[in-house]
N, CA, C and O of each residue as an XYZ file, in Angstrom:
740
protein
N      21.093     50.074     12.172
C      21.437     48.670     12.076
C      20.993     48.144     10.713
O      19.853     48.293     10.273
N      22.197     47.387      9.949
C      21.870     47.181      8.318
C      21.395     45.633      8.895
O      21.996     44.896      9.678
N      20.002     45.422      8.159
C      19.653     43.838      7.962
C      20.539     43.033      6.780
O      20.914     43.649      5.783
N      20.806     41.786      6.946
C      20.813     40.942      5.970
C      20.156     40.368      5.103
O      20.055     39.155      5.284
N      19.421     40.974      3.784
C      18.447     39.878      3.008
C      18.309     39.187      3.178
O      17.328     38.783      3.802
N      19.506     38.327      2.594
C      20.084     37.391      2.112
C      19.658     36.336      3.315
O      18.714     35.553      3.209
N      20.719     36.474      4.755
C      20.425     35.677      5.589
C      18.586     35.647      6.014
O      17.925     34.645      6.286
N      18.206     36.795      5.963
C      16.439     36.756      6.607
C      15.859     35.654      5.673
O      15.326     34.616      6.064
N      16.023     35.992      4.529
C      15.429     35.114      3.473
C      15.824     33.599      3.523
O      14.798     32.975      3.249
N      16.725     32.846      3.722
C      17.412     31.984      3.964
C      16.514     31.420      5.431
O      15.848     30.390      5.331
N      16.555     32.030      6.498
C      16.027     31.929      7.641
C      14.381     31.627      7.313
O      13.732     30.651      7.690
N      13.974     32.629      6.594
C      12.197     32.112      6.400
C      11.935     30.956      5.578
O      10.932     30.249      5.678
N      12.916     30.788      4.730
C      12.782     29.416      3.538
C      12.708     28.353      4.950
O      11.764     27.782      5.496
N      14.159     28.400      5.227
C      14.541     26.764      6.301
C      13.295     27.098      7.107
O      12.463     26.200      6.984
N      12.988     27.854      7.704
C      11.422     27.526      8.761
C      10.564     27.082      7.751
O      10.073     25.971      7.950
N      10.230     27.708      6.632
C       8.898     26.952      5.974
C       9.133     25.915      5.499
O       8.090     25.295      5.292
N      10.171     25.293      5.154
C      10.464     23.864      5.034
C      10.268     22.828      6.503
O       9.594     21.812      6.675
N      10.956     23.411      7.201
C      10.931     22.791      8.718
C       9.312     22.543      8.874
O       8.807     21.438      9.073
N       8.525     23.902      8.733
C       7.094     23.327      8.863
C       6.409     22.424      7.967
O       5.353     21.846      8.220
N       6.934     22.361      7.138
C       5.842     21.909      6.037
C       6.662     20.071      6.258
O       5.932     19.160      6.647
N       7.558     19.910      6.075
C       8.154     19.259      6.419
C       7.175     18.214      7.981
O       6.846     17.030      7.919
N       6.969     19.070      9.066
C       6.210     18.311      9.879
C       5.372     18.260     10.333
O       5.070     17.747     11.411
N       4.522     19.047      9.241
C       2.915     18.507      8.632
C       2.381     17.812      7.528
O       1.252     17.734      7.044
N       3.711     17.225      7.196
C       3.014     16.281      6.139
C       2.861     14.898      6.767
O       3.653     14.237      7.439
N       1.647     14.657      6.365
C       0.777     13.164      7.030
C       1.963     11.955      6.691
O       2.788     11.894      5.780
N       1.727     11.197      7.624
C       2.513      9.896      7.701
C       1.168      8.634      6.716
O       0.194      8.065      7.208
N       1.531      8.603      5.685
C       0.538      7.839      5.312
C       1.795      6.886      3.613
O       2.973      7.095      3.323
N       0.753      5.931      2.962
C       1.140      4.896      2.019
C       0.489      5.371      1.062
O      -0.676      5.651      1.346
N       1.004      5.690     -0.618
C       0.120      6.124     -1.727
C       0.377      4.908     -2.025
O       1.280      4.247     -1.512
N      -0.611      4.416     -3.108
C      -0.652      3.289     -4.280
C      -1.063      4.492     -5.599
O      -2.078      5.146     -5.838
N       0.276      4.378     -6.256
C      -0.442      5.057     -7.425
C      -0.878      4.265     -8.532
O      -1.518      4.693     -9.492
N      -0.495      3.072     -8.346
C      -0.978      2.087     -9.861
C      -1.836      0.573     -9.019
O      -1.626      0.185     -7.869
N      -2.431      0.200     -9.648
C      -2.865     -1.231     -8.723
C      -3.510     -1.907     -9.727
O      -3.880     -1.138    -10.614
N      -3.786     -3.074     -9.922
C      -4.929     -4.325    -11.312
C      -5.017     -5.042    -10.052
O      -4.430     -5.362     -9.018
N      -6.014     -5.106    -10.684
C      -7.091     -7.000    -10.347
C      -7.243     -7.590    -11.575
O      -7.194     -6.928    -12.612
N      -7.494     -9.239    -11.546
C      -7.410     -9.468    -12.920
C      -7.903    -10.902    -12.110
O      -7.270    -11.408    -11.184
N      -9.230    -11.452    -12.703
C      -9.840    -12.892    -12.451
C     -10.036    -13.367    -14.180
O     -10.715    -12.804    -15.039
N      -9.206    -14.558    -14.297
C      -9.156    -14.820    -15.646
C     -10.585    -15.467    -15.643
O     -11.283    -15.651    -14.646
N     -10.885    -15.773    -16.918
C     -12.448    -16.508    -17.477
C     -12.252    -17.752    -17.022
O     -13.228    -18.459    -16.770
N     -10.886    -18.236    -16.837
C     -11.250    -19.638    -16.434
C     -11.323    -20.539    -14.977
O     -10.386    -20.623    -14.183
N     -12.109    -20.922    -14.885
C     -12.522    -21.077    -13.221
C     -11.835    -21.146    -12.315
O     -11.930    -20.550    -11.242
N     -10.716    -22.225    -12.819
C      -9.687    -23.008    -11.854
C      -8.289    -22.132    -12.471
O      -7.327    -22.838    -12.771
N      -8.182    -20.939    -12.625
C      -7.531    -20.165    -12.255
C      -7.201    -19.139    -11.703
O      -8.019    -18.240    -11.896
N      -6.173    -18.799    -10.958
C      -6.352    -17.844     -9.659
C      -6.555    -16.151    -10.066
O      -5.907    -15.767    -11.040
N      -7.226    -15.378     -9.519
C      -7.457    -14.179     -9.465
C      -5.627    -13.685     -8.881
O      -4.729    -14.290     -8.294
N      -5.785    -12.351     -9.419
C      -4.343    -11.636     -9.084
C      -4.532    -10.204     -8.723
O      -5.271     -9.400     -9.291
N      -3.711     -9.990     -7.636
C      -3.680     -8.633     -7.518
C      -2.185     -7.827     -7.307
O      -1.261     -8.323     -6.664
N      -2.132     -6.641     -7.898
C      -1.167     -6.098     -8.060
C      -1.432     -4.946     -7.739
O      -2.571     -4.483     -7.800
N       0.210     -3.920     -7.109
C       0.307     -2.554     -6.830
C       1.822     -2.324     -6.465
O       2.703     -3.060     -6.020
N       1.746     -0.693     -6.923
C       2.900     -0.420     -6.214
C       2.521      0.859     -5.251
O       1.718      1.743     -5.553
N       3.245      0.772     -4.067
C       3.052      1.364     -2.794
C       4.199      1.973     -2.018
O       5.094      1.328     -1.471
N       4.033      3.666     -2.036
C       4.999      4.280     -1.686
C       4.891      4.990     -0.139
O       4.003      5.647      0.403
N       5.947      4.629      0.205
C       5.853      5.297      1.501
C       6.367      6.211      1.554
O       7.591      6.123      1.651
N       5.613      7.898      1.516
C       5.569      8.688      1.943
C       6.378      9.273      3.007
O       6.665     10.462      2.867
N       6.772      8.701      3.980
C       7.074      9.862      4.999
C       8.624      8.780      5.069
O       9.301      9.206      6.005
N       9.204      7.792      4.506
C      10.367      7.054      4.628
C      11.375      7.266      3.349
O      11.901      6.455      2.587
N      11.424      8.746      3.437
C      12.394      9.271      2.159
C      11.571      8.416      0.851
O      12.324      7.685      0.207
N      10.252      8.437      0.448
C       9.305      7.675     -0.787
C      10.160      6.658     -1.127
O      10.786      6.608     -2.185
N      10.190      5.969     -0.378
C      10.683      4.308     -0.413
C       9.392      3.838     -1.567
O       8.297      4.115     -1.079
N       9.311      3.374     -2.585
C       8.543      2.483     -3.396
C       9.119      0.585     -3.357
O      10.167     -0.053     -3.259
N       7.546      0.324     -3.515
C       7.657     -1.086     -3.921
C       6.451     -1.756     -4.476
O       5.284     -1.392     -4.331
N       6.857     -2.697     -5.075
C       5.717     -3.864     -5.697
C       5.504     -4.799     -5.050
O       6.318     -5.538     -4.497
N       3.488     -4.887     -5.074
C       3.225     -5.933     -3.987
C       2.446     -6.531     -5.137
O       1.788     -6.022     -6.045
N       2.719     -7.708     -4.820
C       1.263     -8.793     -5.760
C       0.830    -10.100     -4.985
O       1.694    -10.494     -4.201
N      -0.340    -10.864     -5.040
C      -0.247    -12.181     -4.387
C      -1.807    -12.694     -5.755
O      -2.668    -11.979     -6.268
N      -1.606    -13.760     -5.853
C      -2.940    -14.718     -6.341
C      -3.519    -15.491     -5.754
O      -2.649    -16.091     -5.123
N      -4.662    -16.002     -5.466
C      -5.480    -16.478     -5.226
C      -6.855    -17.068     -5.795
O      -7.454    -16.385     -6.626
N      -7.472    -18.486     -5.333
C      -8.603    -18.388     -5.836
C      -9.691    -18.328     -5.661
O     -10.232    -18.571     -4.583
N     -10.273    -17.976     -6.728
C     -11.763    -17.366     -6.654
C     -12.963    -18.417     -6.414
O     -14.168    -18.253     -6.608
N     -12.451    -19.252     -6.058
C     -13.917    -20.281     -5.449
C     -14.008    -19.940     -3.949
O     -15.044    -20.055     -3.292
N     -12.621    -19.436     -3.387
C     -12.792    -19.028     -1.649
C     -12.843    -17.495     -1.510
O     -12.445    -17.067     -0.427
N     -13.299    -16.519     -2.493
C     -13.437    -15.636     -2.260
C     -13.959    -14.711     -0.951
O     -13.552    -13.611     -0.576
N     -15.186    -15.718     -0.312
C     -15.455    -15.343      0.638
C     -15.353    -16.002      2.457
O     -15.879    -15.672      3.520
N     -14.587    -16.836      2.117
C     -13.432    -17.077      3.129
C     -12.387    -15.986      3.790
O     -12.208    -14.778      3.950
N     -11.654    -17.693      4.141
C     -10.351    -17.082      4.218
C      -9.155    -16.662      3.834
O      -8.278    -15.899      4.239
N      -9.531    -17.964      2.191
C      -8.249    -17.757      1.064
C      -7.700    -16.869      0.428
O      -7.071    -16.955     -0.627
N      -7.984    -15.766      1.217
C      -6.855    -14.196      1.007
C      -6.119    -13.849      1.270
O      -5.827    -14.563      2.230
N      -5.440    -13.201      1.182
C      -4.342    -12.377      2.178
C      -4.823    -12.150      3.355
O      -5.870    -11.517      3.214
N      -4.581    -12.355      4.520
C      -5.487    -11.647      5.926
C      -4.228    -10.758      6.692
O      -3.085    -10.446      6.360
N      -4.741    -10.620      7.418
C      -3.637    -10.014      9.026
C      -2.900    -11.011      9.490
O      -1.865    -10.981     10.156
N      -3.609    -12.017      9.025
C      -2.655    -13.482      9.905
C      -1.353    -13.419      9.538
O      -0.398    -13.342     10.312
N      -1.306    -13.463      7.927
C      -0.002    -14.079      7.447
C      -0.027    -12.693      6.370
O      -0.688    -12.799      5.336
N       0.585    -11.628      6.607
C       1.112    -10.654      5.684
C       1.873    -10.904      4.282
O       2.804    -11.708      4.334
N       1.599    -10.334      3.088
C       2.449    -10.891      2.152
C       3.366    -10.094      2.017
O       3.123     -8.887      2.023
N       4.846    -10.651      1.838
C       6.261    -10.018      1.818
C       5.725     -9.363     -0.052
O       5.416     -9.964     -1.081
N       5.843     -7.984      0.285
C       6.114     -7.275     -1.127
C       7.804     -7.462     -2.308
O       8.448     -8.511     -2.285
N       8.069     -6.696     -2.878
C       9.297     -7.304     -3.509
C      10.273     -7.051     -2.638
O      11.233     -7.797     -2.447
N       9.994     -5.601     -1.869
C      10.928     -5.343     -1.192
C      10.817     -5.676      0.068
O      10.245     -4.821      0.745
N      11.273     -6.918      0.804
C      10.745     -7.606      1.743
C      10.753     -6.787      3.142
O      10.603     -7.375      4.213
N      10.900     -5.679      3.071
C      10.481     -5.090      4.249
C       9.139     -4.052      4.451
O       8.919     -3.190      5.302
N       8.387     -4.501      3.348
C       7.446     -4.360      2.935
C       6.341     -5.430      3.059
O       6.530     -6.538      2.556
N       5.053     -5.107      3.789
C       3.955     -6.340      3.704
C       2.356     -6.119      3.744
O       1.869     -5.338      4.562
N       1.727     -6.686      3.022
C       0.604     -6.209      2.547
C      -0.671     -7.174      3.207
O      -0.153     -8.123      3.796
N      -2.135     -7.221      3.287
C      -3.071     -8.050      3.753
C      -4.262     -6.952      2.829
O      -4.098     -5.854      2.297
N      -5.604     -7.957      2.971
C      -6.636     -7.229      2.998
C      -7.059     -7.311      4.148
O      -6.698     -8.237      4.875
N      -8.198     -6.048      4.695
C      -8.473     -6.168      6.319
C      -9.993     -6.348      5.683
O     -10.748     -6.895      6.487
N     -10.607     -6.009      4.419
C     -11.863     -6.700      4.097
C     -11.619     -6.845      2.418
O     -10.707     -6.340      1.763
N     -12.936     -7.859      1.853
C     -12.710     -8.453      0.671
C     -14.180     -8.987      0.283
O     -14.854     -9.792      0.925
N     -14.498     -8.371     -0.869
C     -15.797     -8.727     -1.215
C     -15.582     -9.627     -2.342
O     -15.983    -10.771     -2.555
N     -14.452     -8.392     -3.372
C     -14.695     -9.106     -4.559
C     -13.370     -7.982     -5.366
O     -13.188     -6.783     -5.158
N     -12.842     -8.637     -6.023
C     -11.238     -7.965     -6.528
C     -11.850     -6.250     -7.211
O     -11.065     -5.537     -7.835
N     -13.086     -5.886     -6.995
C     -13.629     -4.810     -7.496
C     -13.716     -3.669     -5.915
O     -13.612     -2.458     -5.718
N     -13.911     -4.643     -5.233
C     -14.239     -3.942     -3.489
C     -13.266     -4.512     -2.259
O     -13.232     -5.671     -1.848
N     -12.782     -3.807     -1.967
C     -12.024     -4.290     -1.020
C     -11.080     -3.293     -0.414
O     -10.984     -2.113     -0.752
N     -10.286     -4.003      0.671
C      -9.728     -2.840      1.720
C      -8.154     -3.298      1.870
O      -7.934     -4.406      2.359
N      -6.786     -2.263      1.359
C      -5.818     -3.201      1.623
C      -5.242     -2.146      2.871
O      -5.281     -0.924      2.728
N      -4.629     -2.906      4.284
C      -3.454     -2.258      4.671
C      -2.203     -3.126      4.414
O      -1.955     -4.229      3.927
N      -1.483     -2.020      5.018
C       0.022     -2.365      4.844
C       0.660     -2.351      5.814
O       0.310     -2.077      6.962
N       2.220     -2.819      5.187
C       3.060     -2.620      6.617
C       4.634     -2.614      6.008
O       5.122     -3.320      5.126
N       5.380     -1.287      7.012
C       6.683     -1.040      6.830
C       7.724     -0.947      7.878
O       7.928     -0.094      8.742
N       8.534     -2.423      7.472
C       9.874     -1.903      8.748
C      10.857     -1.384      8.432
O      11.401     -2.008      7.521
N      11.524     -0.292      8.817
C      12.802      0.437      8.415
C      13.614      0.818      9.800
O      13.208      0.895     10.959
N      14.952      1.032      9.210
C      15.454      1.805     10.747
C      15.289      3.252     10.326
O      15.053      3.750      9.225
N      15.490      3.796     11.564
C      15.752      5.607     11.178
C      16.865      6.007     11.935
O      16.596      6.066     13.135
N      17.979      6.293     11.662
C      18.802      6.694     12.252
C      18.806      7.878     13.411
O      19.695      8.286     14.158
N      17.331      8.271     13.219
C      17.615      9.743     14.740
C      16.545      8.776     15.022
O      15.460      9.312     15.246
N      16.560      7.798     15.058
C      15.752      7.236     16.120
C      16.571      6.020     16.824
O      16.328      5.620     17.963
N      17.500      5.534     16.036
C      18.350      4.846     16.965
C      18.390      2.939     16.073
O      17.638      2.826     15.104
N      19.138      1.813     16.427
C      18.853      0.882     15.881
C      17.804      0.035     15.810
O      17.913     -1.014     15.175
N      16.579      0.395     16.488
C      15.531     -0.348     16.900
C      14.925     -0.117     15.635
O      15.031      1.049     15.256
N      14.058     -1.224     14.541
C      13.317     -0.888     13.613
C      12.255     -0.052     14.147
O      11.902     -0.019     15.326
N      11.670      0.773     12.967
C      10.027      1.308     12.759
C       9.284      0.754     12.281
O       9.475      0.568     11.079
N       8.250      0.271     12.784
C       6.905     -0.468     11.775
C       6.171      0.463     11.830
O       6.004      0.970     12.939
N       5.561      0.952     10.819
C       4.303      1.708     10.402
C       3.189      0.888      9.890
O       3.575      0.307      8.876
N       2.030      0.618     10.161
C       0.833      0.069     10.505
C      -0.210      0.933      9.197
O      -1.082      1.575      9.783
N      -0.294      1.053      8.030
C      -1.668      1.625      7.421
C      -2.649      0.547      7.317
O      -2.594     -0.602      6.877
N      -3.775      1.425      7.977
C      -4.854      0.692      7.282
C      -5.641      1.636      6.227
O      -5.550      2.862      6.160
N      -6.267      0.964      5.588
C      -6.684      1.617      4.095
C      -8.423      1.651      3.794
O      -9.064      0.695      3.356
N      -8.688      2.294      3.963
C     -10.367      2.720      3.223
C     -10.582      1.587      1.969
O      -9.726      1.017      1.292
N     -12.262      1.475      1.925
C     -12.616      0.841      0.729
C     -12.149      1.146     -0.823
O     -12.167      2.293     -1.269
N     -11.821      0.256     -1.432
C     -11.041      0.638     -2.077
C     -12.522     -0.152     -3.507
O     -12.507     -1.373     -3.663
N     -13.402      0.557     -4.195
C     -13.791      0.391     -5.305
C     -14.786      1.725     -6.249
O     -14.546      2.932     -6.201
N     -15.618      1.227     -6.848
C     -15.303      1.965     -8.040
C     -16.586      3.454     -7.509
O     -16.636      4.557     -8.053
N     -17.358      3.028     -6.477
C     -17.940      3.861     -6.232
C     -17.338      5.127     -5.041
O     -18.063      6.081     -4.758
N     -16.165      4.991     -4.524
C     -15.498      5.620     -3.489
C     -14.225      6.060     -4.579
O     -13.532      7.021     -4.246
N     -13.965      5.456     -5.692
C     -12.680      5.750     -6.381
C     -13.184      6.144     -7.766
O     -13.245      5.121     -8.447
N     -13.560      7.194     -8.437
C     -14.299      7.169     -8.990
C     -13.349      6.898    -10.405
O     -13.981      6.556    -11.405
N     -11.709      7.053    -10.536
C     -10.321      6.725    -11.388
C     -10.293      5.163    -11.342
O      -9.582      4.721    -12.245
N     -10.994      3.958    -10.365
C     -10.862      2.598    -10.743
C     -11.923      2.268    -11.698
O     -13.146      2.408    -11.691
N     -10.980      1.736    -12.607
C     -12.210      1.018    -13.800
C     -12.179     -0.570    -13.721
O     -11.264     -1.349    -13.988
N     -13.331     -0.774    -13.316
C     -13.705     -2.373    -13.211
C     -14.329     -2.807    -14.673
O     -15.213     -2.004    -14.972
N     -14.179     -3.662    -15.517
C     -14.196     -4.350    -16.617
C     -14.576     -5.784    -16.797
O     -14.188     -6.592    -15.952
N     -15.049     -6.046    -17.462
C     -15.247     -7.738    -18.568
C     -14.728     -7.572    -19.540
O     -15.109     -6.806    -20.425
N     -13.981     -8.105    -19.551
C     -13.211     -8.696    -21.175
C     -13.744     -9.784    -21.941
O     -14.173    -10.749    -21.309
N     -13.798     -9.796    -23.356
C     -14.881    -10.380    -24.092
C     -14.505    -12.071    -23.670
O     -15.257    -13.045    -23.624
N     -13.161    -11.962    -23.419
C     -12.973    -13.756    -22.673
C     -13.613    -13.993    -21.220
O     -13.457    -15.031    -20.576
N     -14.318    -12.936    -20.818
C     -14.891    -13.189    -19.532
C     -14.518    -13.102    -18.710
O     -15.318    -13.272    -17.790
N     -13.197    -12.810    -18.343
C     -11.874    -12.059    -17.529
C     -12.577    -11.426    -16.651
O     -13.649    -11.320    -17.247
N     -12.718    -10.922    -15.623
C     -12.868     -9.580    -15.117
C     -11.691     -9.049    -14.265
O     -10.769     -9.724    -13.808
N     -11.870     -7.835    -14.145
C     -11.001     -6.772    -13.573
C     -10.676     -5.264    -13.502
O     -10.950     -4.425    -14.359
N     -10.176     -5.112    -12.573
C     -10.271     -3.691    -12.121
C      -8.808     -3.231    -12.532
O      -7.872     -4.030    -12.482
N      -8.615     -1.683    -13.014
C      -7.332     -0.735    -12.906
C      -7.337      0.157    -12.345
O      -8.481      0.506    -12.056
N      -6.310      1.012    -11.871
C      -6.486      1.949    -11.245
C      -4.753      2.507    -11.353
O      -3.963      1.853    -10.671
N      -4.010      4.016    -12.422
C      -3.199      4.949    -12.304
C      -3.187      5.800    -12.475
O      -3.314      6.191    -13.636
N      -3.006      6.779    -11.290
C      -3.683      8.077    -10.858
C      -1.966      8.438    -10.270
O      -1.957      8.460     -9.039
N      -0.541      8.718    -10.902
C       0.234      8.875    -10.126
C       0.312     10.396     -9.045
O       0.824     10.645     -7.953
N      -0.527     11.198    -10.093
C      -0.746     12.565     -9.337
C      -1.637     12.147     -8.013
O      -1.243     12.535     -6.913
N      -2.614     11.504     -8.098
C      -3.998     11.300     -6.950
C      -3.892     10.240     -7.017
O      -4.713      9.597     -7.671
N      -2.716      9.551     -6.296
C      -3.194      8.413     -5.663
C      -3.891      7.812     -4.216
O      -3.845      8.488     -3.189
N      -4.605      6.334     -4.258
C      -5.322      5.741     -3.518
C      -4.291      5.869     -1.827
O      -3.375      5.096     -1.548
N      -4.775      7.042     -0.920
C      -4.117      7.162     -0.248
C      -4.480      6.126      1.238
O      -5.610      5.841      1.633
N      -3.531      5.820      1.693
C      -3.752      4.523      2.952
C      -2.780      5.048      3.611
O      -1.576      4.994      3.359
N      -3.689      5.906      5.042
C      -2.767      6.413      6.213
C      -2.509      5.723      7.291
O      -3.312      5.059      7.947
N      -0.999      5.928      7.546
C      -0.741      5.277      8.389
C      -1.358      5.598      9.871
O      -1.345      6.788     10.184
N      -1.951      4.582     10.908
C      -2.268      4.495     11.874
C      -1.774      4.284     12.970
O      -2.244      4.537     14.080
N      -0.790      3.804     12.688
C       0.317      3.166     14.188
C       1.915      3.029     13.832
O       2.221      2.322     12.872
N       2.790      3.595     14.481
C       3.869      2.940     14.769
C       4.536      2.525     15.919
O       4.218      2.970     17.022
N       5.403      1.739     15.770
C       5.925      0.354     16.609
C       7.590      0.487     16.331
O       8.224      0.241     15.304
N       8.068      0.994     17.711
C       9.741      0.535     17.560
C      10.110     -0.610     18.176
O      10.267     -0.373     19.374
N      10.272     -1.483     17.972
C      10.400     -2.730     18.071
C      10.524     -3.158     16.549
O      10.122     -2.643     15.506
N      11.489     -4.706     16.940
C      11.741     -5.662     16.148
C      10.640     -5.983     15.656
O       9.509     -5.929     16.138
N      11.151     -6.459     14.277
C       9.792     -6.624     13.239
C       9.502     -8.114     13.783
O      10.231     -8.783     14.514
N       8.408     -8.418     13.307
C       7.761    -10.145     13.116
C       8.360    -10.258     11.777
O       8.453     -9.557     10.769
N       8.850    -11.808     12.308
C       9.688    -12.546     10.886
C       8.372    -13.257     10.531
O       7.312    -13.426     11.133
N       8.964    -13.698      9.019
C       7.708    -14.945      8.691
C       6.779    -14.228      7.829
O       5.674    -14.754      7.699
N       7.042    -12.906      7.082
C       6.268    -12.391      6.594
C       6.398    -13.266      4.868
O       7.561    -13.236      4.468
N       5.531    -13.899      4.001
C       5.617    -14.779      2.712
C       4.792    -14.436      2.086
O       3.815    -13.704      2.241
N       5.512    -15.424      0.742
C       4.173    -15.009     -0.415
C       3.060    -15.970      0.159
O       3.332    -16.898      0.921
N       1.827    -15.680     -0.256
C       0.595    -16.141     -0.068
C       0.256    -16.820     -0.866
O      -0.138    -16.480     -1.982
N       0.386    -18.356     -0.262
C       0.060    -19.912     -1.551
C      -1.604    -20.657     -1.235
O      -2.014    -21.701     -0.729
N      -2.086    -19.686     -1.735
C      -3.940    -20.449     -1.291
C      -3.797    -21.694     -2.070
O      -3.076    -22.043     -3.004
N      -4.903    -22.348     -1.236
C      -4.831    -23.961     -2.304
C      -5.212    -23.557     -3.836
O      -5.921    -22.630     -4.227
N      -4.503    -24.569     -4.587
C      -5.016    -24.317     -5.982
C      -5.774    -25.907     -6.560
O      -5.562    -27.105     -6.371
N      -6.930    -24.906     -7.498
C      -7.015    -25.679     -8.226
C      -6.994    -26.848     -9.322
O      -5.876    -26.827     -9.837
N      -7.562    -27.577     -9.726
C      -7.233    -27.937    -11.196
C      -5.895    -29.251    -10.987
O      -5.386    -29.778    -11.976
């Protein structure tokens, strides 16, 4: 009995794809992200990133929101309450903790459909590890000689990974916005 290379070989590729394929973690990279609190009081701190989802054919998007820094340790953040719509509005971001634009914790959130799953959206749920300079050892937190402070962080090879924890087929929650803390000045 003559074997087929050709087909055997073909046959072991598609299985090791098939596996590898569904062991890769369901999780959110951020490969780029800033913080940025200008020197001047009564203006708002900013945060920025872009955040790829991994396991949704690497769907990317840009999230940012501002805020200010006199309620830092409030509520005047992003929370769980009110998610901020990223650019790509099916995309939404919170912090689940917040010390200081140097320390802090972001999850996320993604609704998509999937077609072998049927018309019902997917929400995927990450929550995200501390995110500063002693756990990340690639974020550089800074003073700028105007008194600025702020953090960077692009690592596109090793990025700040935030695994996903939950998904949800069900209809998304509407009402997801940008985040307007009171302002100053």
């Amino acid at each position: 009995m003559k074997l087929n290379l050709s087909c055997l070989s073909f046959a072991v590729v598609l299985s090791t794809l098939l596996l590898v394929k569904t062991t890769v973690a369901w999780q959110f990279n951020i490969p780029r992200l800033h913080t940025l609190q200008p020197a001047d009081p009564t203006a708002n701190a900013t945060v920025r990133f872009t955040v790829i989802d991994v396991h949704d054919n690497r769907t990317t998007t840009h999230c940012s929101s501002s805020f200010s820094e006199s309620t830092w340790n409030s509520t005047n953040y992003p929370t769980g309450g009110s998610p901020i719509a990223c650019r790509d509005p099916h995309f939404g971001w919170y912090f689940s903790a917040f010390s200081s634009l140097g320390n802090f914790s972001i999850n996320i959130i993604h609704t998509y459909i999937d077609p072998a799953v049927g018309p019902t959206p997917q929400t995927l749920f990450g929550t995200g590890d501390p995110i500063n300079e002693a756990l990340i050892p690639q974020l550089t937190c800074y003073v700028l000689q105007t008194g600025a402070y702020g953090c960077a962080f692009a690592e596109p090879r090793y990025p700040i990974v935030v695994p996903v924890t939950s998904v949800v087929a069900k209809p998304a929650e509407r009402g997801w916005k940008r985040f307007e803390g009171p302002r100053r000045g």
